[in-house]
C-alpha positions as a Markdown table, in Angstrom:
| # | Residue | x | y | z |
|---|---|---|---|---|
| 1 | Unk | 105.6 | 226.9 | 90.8 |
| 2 | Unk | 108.9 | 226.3 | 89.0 |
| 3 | Unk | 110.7 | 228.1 | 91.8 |
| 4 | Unk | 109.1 | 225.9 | 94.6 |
| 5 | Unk | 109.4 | 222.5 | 92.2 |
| 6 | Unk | 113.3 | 223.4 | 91.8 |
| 7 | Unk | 113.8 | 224.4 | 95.7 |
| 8 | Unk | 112.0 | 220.7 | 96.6 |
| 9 | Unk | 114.0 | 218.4 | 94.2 |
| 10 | Unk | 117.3 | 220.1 | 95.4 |
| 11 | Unk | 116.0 | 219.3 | 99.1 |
| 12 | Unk | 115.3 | 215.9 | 98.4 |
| 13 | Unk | 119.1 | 215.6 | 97.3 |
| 14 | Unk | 118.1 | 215.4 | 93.3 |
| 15 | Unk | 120.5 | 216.9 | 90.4 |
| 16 | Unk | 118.5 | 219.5 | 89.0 |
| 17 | Unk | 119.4 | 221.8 | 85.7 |
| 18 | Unk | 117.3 | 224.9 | 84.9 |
| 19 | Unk | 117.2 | 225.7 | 81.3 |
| 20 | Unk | 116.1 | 229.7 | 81.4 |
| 21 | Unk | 116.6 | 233.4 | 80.6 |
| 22 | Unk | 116.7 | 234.3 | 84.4 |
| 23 | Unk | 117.0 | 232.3 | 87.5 |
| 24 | Unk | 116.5 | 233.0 | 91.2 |
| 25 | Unk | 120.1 | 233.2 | 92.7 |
| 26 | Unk | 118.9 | 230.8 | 96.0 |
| 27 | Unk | 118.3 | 228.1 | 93.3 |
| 28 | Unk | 122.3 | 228.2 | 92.0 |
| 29 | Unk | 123.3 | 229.0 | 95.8 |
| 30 | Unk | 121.5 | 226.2 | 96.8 |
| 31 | Unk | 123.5 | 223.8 | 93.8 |
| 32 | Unk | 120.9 | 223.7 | 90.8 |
| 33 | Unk | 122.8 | 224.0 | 87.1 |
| 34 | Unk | 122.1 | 226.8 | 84.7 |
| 35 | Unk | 121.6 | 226.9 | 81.1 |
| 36 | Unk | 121.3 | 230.2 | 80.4 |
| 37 | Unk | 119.0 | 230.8 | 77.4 |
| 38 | Unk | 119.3 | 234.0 | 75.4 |
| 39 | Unk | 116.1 | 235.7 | 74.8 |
| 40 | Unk | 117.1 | 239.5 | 73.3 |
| 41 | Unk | 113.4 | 240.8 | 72.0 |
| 42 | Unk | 111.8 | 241.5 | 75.2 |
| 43 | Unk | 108.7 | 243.3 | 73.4 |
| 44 | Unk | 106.2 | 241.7 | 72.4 |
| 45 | Unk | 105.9 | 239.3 | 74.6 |
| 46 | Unk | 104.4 | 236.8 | 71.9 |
| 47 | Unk | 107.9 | 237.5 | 69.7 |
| 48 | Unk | 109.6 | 236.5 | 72.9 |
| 49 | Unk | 107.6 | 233.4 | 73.5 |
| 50 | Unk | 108.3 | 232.3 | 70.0 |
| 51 | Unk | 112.4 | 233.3 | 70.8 |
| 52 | Unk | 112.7 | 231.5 | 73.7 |
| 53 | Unk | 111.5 | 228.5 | 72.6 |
| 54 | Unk | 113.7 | 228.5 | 69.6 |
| 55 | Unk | 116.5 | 229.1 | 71.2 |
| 56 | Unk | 116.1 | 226.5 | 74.1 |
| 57 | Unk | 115.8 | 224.2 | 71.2 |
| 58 | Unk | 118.8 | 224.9 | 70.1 |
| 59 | Unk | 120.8 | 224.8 | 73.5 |
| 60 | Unk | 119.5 | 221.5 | 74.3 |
| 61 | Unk | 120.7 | 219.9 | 71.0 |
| 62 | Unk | 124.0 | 221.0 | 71.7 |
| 63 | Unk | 126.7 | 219.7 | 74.3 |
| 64 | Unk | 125.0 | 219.6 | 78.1 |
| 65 | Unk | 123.8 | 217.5 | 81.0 |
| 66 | Unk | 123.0 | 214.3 | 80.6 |
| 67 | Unk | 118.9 | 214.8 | 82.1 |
| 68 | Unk | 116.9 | 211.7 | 83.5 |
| 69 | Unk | 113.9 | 213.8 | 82.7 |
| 70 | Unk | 113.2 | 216.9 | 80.8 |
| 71 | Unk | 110.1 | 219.0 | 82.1 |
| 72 | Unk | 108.9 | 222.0 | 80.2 |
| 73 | Unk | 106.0 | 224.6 | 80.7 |
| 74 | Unk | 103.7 | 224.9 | 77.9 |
| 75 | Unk | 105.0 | 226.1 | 74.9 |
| 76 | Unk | 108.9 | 226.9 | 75.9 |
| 77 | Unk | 110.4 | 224.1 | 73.5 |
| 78 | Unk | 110.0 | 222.7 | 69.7 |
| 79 | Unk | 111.1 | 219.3 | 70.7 |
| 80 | Unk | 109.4 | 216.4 | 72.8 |
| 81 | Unk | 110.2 | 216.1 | 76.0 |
| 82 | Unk | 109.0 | 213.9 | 79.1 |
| 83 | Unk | 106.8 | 216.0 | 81.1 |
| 84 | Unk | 105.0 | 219.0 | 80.5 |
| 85 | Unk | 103.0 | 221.2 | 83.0 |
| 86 | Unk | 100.0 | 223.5 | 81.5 |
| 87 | Unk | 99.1 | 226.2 | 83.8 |
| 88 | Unk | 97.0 | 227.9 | 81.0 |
| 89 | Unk | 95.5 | 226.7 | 78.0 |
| 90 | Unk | 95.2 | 229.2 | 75.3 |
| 91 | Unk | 92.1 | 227.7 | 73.0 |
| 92 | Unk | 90.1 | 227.4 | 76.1 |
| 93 | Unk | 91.2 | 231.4 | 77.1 |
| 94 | Unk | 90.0 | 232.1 | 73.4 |
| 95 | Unk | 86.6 | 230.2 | 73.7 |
| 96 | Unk | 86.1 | 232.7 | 77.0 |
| 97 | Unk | 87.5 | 236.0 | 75.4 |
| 98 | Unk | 83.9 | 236.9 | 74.9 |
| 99 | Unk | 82.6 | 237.1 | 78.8 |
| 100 | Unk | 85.3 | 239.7 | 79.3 |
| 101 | Unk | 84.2 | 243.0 | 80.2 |
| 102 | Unk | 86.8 | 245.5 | 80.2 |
| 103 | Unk | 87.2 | 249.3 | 79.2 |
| 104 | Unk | 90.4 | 248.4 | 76.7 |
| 105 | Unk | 90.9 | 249.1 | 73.6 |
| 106 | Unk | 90.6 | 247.9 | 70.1 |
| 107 | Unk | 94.4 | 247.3 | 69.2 |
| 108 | Unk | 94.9 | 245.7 | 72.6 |
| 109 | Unk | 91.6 | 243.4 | 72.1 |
| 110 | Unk | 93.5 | 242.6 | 68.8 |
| 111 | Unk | 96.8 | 241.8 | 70.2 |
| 112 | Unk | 95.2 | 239.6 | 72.7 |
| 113 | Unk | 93.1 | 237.2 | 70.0 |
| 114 | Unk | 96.2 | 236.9 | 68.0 |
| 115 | Unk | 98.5 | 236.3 | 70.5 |
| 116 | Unk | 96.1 | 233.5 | 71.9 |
| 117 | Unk | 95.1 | 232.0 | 68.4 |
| 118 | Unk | 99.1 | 231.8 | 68.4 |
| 119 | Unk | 99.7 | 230.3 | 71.5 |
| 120 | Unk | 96.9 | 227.9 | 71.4 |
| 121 | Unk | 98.5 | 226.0 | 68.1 |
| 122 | Unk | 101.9 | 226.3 | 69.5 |
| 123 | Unk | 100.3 | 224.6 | 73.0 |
| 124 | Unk | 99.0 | 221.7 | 71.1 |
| 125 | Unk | 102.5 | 220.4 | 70.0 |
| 126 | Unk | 103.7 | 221.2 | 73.3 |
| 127 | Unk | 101.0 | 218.7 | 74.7 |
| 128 | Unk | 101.6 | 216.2 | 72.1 |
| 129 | Unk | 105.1 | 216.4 | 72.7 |
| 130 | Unk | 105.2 | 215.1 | 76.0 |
| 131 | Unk | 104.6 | 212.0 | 77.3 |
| 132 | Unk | 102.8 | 213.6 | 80.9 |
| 133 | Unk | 101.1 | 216.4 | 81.1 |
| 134 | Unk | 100.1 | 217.8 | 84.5 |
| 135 | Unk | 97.5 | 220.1 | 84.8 |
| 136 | Unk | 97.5 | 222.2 | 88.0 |
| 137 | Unk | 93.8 | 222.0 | 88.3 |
| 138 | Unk | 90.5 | 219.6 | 87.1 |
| 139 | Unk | 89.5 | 222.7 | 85.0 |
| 140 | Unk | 92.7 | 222.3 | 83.0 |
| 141 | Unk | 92.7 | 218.6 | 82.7 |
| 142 | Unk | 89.3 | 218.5 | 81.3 |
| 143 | Unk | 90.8 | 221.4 | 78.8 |
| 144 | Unk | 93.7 | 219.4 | 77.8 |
| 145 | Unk | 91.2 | 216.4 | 76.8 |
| 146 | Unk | 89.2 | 218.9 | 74.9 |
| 147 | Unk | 92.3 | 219.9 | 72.5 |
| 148 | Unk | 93.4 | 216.4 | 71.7 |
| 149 | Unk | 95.4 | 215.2 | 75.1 |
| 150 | Unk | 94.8 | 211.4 | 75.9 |
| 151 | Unk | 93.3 | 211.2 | 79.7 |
| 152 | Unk | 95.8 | 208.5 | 79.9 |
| 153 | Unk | 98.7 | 211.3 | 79.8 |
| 154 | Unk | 96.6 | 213.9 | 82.0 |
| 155 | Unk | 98.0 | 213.8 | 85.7 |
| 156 | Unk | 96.6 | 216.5 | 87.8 |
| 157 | Unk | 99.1 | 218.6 | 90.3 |
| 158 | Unk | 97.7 | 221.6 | 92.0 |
| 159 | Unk | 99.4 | 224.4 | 92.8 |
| 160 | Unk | 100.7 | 224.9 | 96.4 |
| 161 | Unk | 100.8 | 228.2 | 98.8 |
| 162 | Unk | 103.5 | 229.1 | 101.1 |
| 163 | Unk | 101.3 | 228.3 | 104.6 |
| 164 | Unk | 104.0 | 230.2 | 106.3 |
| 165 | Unk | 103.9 | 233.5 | 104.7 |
| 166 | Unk | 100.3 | 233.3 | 104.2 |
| 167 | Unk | 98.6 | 232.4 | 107.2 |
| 168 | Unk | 96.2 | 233.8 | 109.8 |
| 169 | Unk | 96.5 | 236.7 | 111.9 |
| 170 | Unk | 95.4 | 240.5 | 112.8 |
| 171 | Unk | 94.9 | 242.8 | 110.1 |
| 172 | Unk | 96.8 | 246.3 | 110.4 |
| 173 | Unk | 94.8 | 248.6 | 108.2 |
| 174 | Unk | 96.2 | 251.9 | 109.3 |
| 175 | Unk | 99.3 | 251.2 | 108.1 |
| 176 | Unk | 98.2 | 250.1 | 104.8 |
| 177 | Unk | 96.1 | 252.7 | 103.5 |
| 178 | Unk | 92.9 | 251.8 | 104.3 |
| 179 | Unk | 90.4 | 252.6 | 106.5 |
| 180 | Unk | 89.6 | 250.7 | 109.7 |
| 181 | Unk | 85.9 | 251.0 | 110.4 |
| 182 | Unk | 83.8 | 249.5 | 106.9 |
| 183 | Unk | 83.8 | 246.1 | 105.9 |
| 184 | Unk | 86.3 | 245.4 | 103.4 |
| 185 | Unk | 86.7 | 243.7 | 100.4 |
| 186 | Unk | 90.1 | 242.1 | 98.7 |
| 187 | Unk | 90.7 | 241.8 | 95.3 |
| 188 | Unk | 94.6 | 240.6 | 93.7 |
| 189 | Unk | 95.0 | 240.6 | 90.3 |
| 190 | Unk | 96.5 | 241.8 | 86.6 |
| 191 | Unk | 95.0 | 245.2 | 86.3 |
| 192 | Unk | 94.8 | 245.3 | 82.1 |
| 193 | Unk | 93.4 | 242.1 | 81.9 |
| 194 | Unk | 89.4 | 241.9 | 81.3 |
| 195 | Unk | 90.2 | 237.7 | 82.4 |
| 196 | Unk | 89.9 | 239.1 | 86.2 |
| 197 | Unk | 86.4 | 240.1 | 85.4 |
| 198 | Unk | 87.2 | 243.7 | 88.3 |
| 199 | Unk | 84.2 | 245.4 | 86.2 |
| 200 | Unk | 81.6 | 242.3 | 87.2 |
| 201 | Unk | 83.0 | 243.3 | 90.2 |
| 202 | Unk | 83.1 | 247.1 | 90.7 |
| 203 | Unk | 79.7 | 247.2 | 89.4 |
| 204 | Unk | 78.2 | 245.4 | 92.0 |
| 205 | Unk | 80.3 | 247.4 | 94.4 |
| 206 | Unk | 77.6 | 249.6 | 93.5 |
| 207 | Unk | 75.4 | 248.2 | 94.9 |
| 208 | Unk | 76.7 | 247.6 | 98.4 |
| 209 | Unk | 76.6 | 250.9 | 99.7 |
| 210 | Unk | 79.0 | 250.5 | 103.2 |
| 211 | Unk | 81.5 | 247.9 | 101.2 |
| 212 | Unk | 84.7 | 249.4 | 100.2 |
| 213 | Unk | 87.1 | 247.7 | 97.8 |
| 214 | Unk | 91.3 | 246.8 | 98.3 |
| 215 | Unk | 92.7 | 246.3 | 94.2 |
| 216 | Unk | 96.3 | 245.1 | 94.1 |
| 217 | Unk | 97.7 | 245.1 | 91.0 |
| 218 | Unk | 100.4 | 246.9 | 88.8 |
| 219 | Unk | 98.3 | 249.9 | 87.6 |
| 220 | Unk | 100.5 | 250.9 | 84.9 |
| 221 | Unk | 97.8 | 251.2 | 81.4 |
| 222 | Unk | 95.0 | 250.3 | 83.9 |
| 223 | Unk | 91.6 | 251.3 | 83.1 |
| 224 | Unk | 89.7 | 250.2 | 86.2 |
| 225 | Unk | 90.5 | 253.6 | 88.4 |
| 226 | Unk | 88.6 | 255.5 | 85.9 |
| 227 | Unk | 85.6 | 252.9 | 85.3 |
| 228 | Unk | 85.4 | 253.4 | 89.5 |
| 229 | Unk | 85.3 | 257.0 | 89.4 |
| 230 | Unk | 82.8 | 257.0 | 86.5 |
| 231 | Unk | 80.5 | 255.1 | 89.0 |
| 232 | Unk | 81.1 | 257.0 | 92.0 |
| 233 | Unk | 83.0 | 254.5 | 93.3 |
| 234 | Unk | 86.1 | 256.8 | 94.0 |
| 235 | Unk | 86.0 | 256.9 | 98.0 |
| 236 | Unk | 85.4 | 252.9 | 98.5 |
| 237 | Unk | 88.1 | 252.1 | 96.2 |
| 238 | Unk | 91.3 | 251.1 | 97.3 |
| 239 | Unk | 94.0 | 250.9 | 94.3 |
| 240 | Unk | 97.1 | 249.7 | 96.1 |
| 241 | Unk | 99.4 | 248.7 | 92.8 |
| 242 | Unk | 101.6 | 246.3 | 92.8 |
| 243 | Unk | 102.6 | 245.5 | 96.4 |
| 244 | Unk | 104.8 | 242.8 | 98.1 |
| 245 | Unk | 102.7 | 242.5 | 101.2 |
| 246 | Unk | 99.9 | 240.8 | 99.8 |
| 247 | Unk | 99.7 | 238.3 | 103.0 |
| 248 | Unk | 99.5 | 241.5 | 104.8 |
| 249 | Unk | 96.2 | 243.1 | 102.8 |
| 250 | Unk | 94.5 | 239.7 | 102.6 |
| 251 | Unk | 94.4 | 239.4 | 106.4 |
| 252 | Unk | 92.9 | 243.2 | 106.5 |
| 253 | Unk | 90.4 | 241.8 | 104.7 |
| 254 | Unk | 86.8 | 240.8 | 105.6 |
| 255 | Unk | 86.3 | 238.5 | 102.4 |
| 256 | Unk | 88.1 | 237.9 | 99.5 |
| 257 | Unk | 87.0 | 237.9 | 95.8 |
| 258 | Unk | 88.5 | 236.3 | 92.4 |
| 259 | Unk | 85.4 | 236.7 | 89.8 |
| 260 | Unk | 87.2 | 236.0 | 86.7 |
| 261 | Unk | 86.0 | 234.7 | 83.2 |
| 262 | Unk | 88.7 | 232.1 | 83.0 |
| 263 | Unk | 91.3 | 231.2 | 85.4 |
| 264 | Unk | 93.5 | 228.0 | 84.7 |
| 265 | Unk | 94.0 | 227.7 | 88.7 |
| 266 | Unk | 94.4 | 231.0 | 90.6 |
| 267 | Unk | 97.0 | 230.9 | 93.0 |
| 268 | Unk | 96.2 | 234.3 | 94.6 |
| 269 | Unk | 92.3 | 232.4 | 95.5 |
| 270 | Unk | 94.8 | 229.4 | 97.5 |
| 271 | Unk | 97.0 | 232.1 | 99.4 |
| 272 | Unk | 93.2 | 234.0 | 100.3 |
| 273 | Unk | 92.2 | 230.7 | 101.9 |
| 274 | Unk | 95.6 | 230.1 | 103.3 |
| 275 | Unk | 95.2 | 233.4 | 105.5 |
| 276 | Unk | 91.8 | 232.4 | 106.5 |
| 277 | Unk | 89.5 | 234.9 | 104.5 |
| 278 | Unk | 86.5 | 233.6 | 103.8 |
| 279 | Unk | 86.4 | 233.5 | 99.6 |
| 280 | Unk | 84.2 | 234.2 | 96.6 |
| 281 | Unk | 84.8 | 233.0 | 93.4 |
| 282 | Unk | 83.1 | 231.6 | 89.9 |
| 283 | Unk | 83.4 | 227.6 | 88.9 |
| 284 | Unk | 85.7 | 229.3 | 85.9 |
| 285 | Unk | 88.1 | 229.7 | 88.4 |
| 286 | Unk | 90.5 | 226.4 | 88.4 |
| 287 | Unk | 90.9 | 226.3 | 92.0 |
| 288 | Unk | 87.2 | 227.1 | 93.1 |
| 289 | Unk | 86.9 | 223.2 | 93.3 |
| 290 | Unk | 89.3 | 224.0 | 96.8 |
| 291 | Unk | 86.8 | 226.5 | 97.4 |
| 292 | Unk | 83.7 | 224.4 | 97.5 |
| 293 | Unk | 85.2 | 221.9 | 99.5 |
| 294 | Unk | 85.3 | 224.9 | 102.1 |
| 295 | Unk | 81.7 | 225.5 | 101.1 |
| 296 | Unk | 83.4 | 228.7 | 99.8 |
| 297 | Unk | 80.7 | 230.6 | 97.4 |
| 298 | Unk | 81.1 | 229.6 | 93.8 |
| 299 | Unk | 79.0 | 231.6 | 91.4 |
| 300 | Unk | 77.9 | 229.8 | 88.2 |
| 301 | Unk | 77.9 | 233.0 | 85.9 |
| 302 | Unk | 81.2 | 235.7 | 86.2 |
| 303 | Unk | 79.0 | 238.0 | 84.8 |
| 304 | Unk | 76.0 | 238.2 | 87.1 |
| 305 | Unk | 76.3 | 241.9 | 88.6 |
| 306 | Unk | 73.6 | 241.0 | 91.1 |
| 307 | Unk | 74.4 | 237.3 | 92.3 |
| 308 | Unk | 78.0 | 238.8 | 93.2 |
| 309 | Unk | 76.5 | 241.5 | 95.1 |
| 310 | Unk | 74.3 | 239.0 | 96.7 |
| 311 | Unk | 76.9 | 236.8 | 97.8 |
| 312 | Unk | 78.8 | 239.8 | 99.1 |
| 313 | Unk | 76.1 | 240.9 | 100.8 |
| 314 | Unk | 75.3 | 237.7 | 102.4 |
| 315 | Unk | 78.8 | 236.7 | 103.5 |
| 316 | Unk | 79.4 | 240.4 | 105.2 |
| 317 | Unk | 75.5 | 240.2 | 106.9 |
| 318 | Unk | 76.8 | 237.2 | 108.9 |
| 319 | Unk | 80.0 | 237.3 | 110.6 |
| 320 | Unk | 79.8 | 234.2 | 112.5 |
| 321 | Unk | 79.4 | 232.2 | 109.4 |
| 322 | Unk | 82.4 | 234.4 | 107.9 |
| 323 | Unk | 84.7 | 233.3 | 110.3 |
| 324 | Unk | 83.6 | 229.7 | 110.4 |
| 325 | Unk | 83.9 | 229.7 | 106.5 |
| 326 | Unk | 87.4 | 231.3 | 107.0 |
| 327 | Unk | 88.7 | 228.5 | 109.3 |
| 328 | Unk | 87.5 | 226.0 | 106.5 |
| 329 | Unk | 89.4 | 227.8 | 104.0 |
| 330 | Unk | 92.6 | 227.4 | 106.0 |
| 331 | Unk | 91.8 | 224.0 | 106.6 |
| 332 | Unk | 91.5 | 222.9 | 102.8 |
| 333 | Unk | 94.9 | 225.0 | 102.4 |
| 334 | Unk | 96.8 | 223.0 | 104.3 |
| 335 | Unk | 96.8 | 220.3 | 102.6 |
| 336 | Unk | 97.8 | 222.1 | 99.4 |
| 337 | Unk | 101.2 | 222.8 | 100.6 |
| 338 | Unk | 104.3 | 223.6 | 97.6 |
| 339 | Unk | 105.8 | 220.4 | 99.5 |
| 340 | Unk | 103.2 | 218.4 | 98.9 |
| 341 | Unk | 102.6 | 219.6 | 95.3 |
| 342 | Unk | 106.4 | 218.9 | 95.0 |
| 343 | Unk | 105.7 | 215.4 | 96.4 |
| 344 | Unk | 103.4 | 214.5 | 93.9 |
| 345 | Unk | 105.1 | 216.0 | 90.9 |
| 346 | Unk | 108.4 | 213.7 | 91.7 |
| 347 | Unk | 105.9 | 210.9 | 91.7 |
| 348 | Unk | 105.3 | 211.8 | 88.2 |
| 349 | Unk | 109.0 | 211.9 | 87.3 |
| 350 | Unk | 109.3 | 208.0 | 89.2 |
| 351 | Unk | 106.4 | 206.5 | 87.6 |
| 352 | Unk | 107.9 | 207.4 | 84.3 |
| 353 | Unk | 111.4 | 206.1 | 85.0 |
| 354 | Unk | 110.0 | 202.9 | 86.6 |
| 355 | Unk | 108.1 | 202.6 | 83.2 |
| 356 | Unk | 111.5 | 202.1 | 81.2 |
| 357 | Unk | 112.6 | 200.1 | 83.7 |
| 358 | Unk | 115.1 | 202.9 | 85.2 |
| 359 | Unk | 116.1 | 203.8 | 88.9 |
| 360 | Unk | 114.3 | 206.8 | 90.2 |
């Protein structure tokens, strides 16, 4: 999002400065500023949270830019600033850690509650911090209210998807890796993390004897090829790793699935409508709201093995009503362009100017 919110202010002919450890070199091409912010403990990622923030601290005390508006991302600063955008929100993860079902282990488990009983106190001052805070889906903004943020400061920007890139259009299995002739299932999403709920999912794979499976997702430390082969899932499962050509596997799809335990918005669950798959998803996903307005299948419980092979099995029974449903999806995408979610977070940035009675 912060790439897309940077490439539309520099459009719309706005100054923009990027305070961060890496930038995309289009951004700087394309005239944003950098302040470069040293981050030099990459591992763990929770001591590099905690560095980064320090040190953009620092930087920003010191000589720069004179800023109209400073606009963080959660936890990234210890000082207030104007407008903060939560695209996760760490006590509400915690409250959830308990519907996850994955194979991991204990240590990992451990460095998962710390690093979110962390993260959710260092979110808090973040929040209070600002004076807006957007939150990229309803989900979130009822979150934010639950941990002490005024409804007054909530403002609530969705995500966008790139309608371009992911659009409709023939699937090329083949030339993929995966097999023309059975209905096929999609499935995008962190491989290590029990959040994405993939063993709700592969068990009720199980039950759908023709349905095979597409998993995209880095599969470095992942435990989920094992779980499939345990349930003699081996030949319908797809493991694809990380790949770059995810527009290209979601329109080989027949459906597309995001069952997780908690999802602040789920991007990957826009782009699956934006290519026209019909999608299922659970009401913990941020985004599923997007989903219903498609008459997309929400499920009330992640966990329910049979209700997600039900749905599954209803959607691929009906391919008339799979297509129509698809063409909905698209149509509830477009109006979630990055443009339009740039549009709207500008209108944040005016409303607060006009407030102190400065130009936008």
């Amino acid at each position: 999002m912060n790439l897309e919110l940077a490439r539309h202010a520099l459009a719309k002919g706005h100054r923009v400065t990027l305070v961060a450890n890496r930038v995309d070199s289009s951004l700087l091409e394309a005239g944003a500023e950098w302040l470069r912010v040293p981050v030099r403990v990459p591992r763990p990622h929770l001591l590099k949270v905690r560095e980064f923030a320090r040190n953009a601290t620092r930087l920003l005390a010191g000589p720069r830019p004179s800023f109209d508006l400073l606009h963080a991302n959660g936890y990234v600063l210890d000082r207030d600033h104007d407008v903060n955008t939560a695209h996760f929100v760490h006590a509400a993860s915690r409250r959830r850690e308990a519907a996850c079902r994955t194979p991991e282990g204990r240590l990992t488990r451990a460095y998962r509650a710390v690093y979110a009983r962390l993260n959710a106190s260092w979110e808090r001052r973040a929040f209070a911090g600002a004076e807006r805070v957007i939150a990229v889906s309803p989900l979130v903004g009822r979150e934010l209210v639950d941990v002490g943020v005024e409804p007054s400061r909530i403002v609530v920007v969705p995500n966008g998807v790139d309608l371009d890139e992911f659009c409709p259009g023939p699937g090329d299995r083949p030339s993929l890796g995966l097999p023309s002739g059975p209905p096929l299932a999609v499935f995008v999403g962190a491989q290590r993390s029990g959040r994405k709920n993939l063993t709700t999912l592969l068990e009720a794979l199980t039950r759908l004897r023709e349905l095979h499976l597409a998993v995209v997702g880095d599969l470095k430390g992942s435990p989920y090829p094992a779980l499939a082969a345990r349930l003699g899932l081996g030949q319908r499962t797809h493991f694809l790793g990380a790949r770059r050509d995810v527009a290209d596997i979601l329109r080989a799809g027949d459906v597309f699935v995001l069952p997780s335990t908690y999802e602040p918005f789920g991007l990957v669950l826009l782009e699956a409508m934006a290519t026209g798959l019909p999608v299922v998803t659970t009401s913990t996903v941020g985004a599923a709201y997007l989903a219903e307005q498609a008459g997309g299948l929400v499920l009330g419980d992640p966990t329910d093995v049979d209700a997600l092979a039900g749905a599954l099995d209803g959607l691929l029974g009906a391919p008339a009503a799979r297509r129509d449903l698809g063409a909905r999806c698209r149509a509830v995408a477009e109006e979630c362009s990055w443009s339009s979610a740039g549009d709207r977070t500008l209108a944040v940035y005016r409303e607060l100017l006009a407030a102190r009675g400065r130009r936008a």
